[in-house]
N, C-alpha and C positions, 0 to 999 in steps of 0.2 A: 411144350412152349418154353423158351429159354429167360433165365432169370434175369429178369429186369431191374437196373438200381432202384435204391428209392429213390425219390424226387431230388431231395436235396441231397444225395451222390450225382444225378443226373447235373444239378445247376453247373456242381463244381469242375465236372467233367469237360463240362461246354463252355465254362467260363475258363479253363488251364486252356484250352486248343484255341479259342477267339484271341486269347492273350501273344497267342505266339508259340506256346509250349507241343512238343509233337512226344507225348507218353504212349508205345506204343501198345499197351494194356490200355489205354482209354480207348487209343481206334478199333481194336479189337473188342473193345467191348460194344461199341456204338455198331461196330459191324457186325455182329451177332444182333443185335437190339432190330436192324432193319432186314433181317433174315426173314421170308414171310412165313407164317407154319398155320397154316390152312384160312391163309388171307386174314388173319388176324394180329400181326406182330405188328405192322404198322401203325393201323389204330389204337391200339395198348400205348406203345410208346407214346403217339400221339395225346392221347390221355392223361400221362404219368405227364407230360412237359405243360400243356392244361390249367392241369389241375397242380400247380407247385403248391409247396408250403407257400403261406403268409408273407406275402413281402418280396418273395424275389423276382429278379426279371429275366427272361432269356432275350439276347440279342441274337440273330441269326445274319439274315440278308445282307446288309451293307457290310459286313464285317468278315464275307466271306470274297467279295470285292480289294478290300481295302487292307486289309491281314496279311502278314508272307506267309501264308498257310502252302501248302502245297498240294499239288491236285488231289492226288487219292482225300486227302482231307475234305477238300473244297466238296470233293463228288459227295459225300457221306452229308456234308455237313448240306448240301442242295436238297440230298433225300430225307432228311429232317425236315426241312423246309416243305418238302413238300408233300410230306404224311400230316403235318398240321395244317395245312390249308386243305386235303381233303378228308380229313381226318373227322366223320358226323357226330363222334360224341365231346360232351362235356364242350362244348366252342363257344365263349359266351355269345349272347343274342347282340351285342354291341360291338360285335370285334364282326370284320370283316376285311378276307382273305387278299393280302396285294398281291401284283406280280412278283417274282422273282428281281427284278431290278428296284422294286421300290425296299424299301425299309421293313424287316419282319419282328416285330414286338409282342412277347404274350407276357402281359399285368397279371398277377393274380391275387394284388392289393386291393378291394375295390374303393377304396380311400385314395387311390394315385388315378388318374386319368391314361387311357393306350396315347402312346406314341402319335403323333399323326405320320402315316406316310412318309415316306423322305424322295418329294416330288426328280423326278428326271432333273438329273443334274447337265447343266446348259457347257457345253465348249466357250472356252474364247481365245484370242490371238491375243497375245502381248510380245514386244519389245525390249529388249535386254542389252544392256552396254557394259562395257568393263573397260576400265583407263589404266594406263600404266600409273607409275611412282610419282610423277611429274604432270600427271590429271589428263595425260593426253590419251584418246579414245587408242584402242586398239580391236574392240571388236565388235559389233555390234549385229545383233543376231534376233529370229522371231520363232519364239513357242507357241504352246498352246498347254491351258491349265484346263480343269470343269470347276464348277461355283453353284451352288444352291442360290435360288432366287430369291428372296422372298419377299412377297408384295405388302408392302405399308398402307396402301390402301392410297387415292390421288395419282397414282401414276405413278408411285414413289415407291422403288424396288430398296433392298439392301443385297448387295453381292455378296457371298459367304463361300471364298476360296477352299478347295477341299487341298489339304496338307497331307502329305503322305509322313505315315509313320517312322521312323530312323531312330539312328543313336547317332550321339553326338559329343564331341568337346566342349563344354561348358566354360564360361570364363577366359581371361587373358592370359597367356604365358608371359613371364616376367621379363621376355625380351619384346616384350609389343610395347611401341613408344607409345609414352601417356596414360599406361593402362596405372590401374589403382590396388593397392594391396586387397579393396574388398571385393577383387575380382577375382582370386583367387581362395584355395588352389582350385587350380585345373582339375573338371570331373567329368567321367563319363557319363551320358542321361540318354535313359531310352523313353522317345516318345510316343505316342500312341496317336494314329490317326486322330487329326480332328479338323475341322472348319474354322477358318479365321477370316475377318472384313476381309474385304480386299480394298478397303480405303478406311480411314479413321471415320467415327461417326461425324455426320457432313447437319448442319445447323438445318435444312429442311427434314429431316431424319430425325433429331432430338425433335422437331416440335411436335410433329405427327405424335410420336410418342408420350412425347409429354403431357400431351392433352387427352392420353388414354388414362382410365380410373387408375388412383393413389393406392399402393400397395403398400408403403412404411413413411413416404415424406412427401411433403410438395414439390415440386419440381419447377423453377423458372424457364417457358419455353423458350425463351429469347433470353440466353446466359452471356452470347457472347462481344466482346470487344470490336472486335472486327466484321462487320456484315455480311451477310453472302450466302444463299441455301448451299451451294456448292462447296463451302468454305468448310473446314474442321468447326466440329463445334471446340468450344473452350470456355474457360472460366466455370466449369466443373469440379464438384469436389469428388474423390472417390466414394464418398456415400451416395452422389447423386447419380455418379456411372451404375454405381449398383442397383440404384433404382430404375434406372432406365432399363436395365438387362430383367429386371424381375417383371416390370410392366410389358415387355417385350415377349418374354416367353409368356405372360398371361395368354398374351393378344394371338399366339402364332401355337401354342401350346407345343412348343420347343424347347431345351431348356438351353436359354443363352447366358453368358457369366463373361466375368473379364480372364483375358489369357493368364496363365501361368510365369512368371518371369523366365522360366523355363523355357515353355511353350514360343512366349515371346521371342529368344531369342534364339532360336532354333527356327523359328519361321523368317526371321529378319537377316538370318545367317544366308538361309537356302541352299544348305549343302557348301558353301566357302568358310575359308577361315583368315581372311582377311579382314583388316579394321573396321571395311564398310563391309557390303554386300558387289559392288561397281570395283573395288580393288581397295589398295592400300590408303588413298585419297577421295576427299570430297571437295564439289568444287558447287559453286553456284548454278551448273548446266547441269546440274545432278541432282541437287535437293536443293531445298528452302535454308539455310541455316545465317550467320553471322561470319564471315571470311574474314581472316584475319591479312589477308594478302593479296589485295585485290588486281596485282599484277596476274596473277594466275585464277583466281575466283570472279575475278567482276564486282559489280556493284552490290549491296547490302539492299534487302529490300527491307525489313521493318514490319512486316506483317504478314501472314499467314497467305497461303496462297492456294487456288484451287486444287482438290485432291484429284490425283491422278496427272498433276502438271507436269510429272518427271518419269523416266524408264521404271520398270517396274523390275525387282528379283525375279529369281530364276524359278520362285514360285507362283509368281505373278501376282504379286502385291505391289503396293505403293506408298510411297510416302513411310516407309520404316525408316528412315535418317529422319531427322530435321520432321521442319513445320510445326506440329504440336509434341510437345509430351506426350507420352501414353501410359496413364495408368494399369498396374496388373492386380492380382489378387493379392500379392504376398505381404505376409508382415516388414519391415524393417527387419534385417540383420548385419553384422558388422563386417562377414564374409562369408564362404562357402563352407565354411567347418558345421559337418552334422548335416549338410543340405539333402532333401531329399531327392535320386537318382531313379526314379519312375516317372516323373516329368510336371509331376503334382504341386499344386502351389505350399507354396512352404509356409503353414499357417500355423507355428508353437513354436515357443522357447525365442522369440522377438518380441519388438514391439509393435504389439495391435493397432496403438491408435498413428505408426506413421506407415504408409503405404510405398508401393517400388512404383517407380516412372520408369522408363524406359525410352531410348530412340533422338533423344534433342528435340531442341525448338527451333522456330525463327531467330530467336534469342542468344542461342546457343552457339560458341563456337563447335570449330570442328571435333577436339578431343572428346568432346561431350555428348558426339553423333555417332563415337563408334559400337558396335552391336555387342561390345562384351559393358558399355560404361553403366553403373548403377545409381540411379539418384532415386531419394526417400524423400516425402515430406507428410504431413500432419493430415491425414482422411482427411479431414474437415474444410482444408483449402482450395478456394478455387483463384485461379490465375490465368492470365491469357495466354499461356504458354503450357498449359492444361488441358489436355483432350483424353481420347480413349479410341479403344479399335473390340469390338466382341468377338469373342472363342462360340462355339458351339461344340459339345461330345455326342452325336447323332446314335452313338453305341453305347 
């Protein structure tokens, strides 16, 4: 029978190749591992992934989906997949086997709760516009993204865009009009699959939730200025976004969190490297924001406007310019020196108690809606020019 890792060689194994990495002693070793030697190598491995050390988790399923892993990997990493779901020993009595398309998670904390499934991810059509230097359209075009559903319970869904993983240019070059020294310097950042809103959290979406049991503070369900279930919620502080993400995942046993500024702006890019996401300009037929020139903008609206009112990126999001602020996870810092470049929120050697915004307001001129501008303020504030959009890592 051929020698098997130990467990935690195994995690590491499977966590370098999910990550991206192709060490061709790992595949070689995983493909010896699924080698059958008298209908027993399968179950064995089976067993050894199981039964891990204390605490760790293997992700398999979605992540052989959503990975640039390459086929021979993909295939290996399927027949893992699928020695643990037929695989009779050691399977706890509470786990039970999904498809190959849903989500594969083996806990072997029993202090952490399994994964729930990660339901069929739904298509949808959206609309994409791009304008020249002078706001005027030049193209206008229809995709299609997938989105996780997930039901709030009243008829009340939240859309959870799936983001494909990349690397990217972080920050403004010193020739982008308007850009800020603490937008630099310029870094490369590799990001990792993950789900993001596909709208800001909308004021009948806060309340549902609000009115789910108190994990660290109370929550006001009716925070905001401006009226409207369909409207961004606002007038949140970043403690209380967080609380909403924590009652959230209680409720869905998910784990939901605010983006990354990273993440954020990696998702708001959509693969461009232009000031907005639509081209080098914003105009009032494009987002919500404050024009400074209403010869080419139009008129100023003053208040928040329904989400999803404008073209969507090329990820099929909405409303990343303008409308609300969006809180992320990271501390205050003064620019990118020392940032971290795996896509992670940058949470040491800042300060704690002010938080990153991201995206512009109604409020907001245009300089202040472009996808590299950075604005911090005090966790503890809430302001009608204050909303949030949730991340999810399904992996």
């Amino acid at each position: 029978m051929p020698q098997f890792p130990t467990s935690n060689e195994l995690v590491k194994i499977l966590d370098r190749i999910l990550d991206g990495s192709r060490n061709e002693n790992d595949i070689n070793l995983l493909r010896q591992c699924l080698r059958t030697v008298n209908g027993q190598s399968q179950v064995q491995l089976a067993n050894y992934i199981v039964n891990l050390a204390e605490g760790n988790d293997i992700h398999i399923g979605d992540r052989i989906t959503y990975q640039g892993i390459d086929e021979e990997t993909k295939t290996i990493l399927r027949q893992l997949q699928q020695a643990l779901q037929k695989s009779p020993l050691s399977i706890p009595s509470n786990f039970s086997p999904q498809s190959t398309s849903e989500k594969f998670l083996v806990n072997t904390n029993p202090q952490k709760q399994i994964s729930p499934p990660l339901p069929e991810l739904n298509s949808f059509e959206f609309e994409v516009v791009t304008v020249d230097h002078k706001g005027k359209e030049t193209k206008r075009y229809h995709k299609q993204a997938e989105c996780l559903i997930e039901n709030l319970g009243n008829g009340v869904v939240l859309e959870m865009v799936s983001i494909p993983g990349g690397k990217f240019s972080m920050g403004a070059s010193q020739y982008e009009e308007g850009s800020q020294e603490d937008e630099r310097p310029q870094h490369l950042v590799t990001i990792q699959p993950f789900f993001l809103g596909r709208y800001p959290i909308t004021q009948l979406q806060w309340k549902l939730i609000a009115n789910q049991p108190k994990i660290d503070r109370d929550l006001n369900p009716d925070p905001s200025y401006f009226k409207g279930d369909n409207l961004p919620v606002e007038g949140v502080s970043w403690y209380d976004a967080r609380e909403f993400c924590e009652r959230l995942s209680q409720k869905t046993g998910r784990r939901y969190r605010l983006p990354s500024e990273a993440e954020w702006e990696y998702a708001c890019r959509a693969r461009t490297s232009t000031p907005f996401h639509f081209g080098k300009i914003i105009t009032n037929n494009l987002a919500n924001y404050c024009s400074q020139n209403t010869n080419i903008n139009g008129s100023d609206r003053q208040y928040t406007t329904e989400v999803g009112s404008f073209s969507a990126n090329d990820f099929g999001l909405y409303d990343m310019h303008a409308n609300v602020w969006e809180w992320c996870a990271d501390y205050q810092h003064d620019d990118y020196q020392g940032a971290p470049l795996d896509g992670s929120a940058w949470v040491d050697d800042g300060n704690e108690e002010y938080r990153i915004l991201r995206g512009g307001s109604w409020g907001s001129r245009s300089n202040l809606c472009r996808s590299t501008f950075r604005f911090s303020e005090a966790a503890t504030t809430r302001d009608k020019e204050f909303g949030f959009r949730i991340a999810c890592s399904l992996i």
